[in-house]
C-alpha positions in Angstrom: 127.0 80.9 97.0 124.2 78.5 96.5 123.8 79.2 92.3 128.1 79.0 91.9 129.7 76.7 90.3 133.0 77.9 90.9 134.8 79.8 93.2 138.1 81.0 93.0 140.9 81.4 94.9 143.8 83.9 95.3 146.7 82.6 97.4 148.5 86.5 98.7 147.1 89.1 100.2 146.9 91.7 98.4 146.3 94.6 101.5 145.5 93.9 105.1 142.4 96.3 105.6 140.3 95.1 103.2 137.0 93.8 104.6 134.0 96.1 104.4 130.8 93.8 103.6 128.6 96.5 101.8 129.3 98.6 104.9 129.3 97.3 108.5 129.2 101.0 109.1 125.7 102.3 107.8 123.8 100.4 109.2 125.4 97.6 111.2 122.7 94.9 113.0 122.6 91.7 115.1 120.4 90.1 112.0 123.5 91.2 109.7 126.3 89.7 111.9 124.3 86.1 111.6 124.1 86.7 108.0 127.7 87.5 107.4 128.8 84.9 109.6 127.0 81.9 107.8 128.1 83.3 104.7 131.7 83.2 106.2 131.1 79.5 107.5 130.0 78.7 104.1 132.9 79.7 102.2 134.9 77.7 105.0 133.0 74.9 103.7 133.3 75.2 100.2 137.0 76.2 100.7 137.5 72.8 102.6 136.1 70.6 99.6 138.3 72.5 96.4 141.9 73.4 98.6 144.6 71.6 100.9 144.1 72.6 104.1 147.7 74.6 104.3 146.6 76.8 101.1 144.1 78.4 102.3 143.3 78.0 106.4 145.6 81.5 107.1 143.4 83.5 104.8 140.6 82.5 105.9 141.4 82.4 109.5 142.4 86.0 108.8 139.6 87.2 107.3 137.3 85.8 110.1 139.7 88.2 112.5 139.1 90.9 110.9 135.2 90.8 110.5 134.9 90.2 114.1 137.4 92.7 115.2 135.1 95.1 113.3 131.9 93.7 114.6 133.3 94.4 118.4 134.4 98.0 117.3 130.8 98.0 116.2 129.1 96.9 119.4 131.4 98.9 121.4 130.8 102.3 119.4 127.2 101.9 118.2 125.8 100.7 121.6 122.8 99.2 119.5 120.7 97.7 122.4 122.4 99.0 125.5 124.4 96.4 126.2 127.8 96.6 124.8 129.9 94.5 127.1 127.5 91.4 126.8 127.5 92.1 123.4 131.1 92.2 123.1 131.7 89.4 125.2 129.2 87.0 123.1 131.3 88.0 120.0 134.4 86.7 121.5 132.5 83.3 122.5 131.3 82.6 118.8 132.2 79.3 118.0 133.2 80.8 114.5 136.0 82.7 116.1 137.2 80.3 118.8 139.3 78.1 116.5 140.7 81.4 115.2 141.8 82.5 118.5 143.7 79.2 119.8 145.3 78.4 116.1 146.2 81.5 114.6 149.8 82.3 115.0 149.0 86.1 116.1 152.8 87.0 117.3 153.6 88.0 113.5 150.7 90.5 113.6 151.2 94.0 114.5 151.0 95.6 117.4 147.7 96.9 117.5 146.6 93.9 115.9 148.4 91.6 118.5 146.6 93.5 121.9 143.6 93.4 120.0 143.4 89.9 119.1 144.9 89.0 123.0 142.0 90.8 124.6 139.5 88.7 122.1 141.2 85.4 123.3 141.4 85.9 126.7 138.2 87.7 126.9 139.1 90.7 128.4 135.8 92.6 127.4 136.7 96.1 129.1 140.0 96.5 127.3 138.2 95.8 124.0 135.5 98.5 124.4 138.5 101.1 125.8 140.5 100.1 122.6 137.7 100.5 120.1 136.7 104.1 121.8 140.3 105.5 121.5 140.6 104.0 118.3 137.3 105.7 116.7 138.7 109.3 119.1 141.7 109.4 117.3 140.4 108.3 114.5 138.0 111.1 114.2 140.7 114.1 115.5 143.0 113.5 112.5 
């Protein structure tokens, strides 16, 4: 982002499941997620300075969702260190994700999507890890 000169734009989404930074999944680390996460801060910034406010803050917001939601499945799955609740818990603390949590009008979200993000907010760090394991169990037996 630092050699652009423009970045663009696109005001609809086209699909909801669409984040996969060259894949959380091969090889997912604690270095990464502080990478990805000041590259998502600075497109927040640079976002701020060429749009209204209104036109892009949704987006955004629910991009940042989704790239945490997978980083939790992550910690809960991967169990990279041995410590997947504190991990999972400092995720839902990020200071990235908080404004996320209290703004973001979550009720239009889908089910799954709606327990999900109600554990994140309220912090409810078991029911995170017991959702990301049955998620990855059924995912795996169909």
């Amino acid at each position: 982002l630092s050699k652009c000169n423009r970045i663009g734009y696109i005001p609809y989404v086209g699909y909801y499941y669409r984040y996969n930074p060259i894949s959380l999944s091969r090889g997912y680390t604690h270095k990464k997620f502080l990478c990805y996460k000041h590259l998502l801060t600075e497109i927040g910034e640079r976002l701020k300075n060429i749009c209204p406010r209104e036109k892009y803050l949704l987006h955004y917001q629910r991009c940042l969702y989704y790239y945490f939601r997978t980083i939790i499945k992550y910690e809960a799955i991967k169990n990279i260190d041995g410590k997947r609740l504190s991990n999972i818990k400092k995720r839902c603390n990020d200071e990235l994700i908080q404004d996320v949590l209290n703004t973001y009008p979550y009720m239009r979200m889908p089910l799954k999507h709606k327990a999900f993000f109600f554990c994140m907010k309220h912090r409810i760090t078991i029911a995170l890890y017991a959702i990301s394991i049955l998620e990855n169990k059924i995912r795996k037996n169909i």
